[in-house]
C-alpha positions in Angstrom: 118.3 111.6 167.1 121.4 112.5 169.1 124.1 115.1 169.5 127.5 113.3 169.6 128.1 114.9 172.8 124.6 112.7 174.2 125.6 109.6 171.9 128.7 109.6 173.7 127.1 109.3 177.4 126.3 105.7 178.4 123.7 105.0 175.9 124.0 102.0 173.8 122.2 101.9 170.7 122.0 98.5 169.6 118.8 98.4 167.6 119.8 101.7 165.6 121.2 100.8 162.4 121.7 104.2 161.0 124.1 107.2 162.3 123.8 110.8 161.2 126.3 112.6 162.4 125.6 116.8 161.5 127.8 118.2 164.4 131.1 116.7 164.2 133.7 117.9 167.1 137.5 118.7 167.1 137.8 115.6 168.7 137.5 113.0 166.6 137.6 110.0 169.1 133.9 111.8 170.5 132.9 111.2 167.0 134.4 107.5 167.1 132.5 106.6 170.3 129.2 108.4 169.2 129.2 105.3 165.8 130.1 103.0 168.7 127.2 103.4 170.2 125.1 101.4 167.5 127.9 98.7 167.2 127.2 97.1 170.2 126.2 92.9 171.6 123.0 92.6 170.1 123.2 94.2 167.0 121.9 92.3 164.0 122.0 95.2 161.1 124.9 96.6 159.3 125.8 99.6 160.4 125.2 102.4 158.4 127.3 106.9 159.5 126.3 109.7 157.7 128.3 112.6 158.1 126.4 115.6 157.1 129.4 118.3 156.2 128.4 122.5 154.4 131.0 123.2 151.8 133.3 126.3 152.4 132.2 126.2 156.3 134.4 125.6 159.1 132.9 122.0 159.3 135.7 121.0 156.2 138.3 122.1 158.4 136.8 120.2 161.6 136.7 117.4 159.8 140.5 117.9 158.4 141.4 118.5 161.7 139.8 115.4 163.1 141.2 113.3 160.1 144.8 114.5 161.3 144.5 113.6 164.6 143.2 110.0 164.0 146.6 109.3 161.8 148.8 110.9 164.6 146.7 108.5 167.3 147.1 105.7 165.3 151.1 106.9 164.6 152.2 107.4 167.9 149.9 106.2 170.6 148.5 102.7 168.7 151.5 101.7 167.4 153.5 102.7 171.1 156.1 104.7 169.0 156.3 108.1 172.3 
């Protein structure tokens, strides 16, 4: 088990085939490349995230957050539209 901060550093997880991710951050690309870590050469399994979420806590609105980011990123910067 990893925080995403830790699953983001360098570590490549290729014979983990299950992600739990309980501490999401603002930054939803953090998230992104913590699930990336068990998508890497060498893996043979699907893939399975988990994203462990408390009703009525801030978590809802990290996750809110997060989800609006990824549609402006994938607006502006991935489709080049500055």
């Amino acid at each position: 088990m990893l925080s995403t901060r830790a699953g983001g550093l360098g570590i490549n997880l290729a014979t983990a085939d299950v992600v739990i991710i309980y501490d999401s951050d603002w930054n939803p690309q953090v998230d992104l490349q913590a699930m990336d870590r068990a998508h890497r050469i060498g893996q043979t399994k699907t893939v399975r995230v988990f994203r462990l979420i408390t009703e009525h806590t801030v978590e809802e609105r990290i996750i809110m957050r997060a989800e609006m980011k990824l549609k402006l990123d994938n607006l502006v910067i991935q489709q080049g539209d500055l």
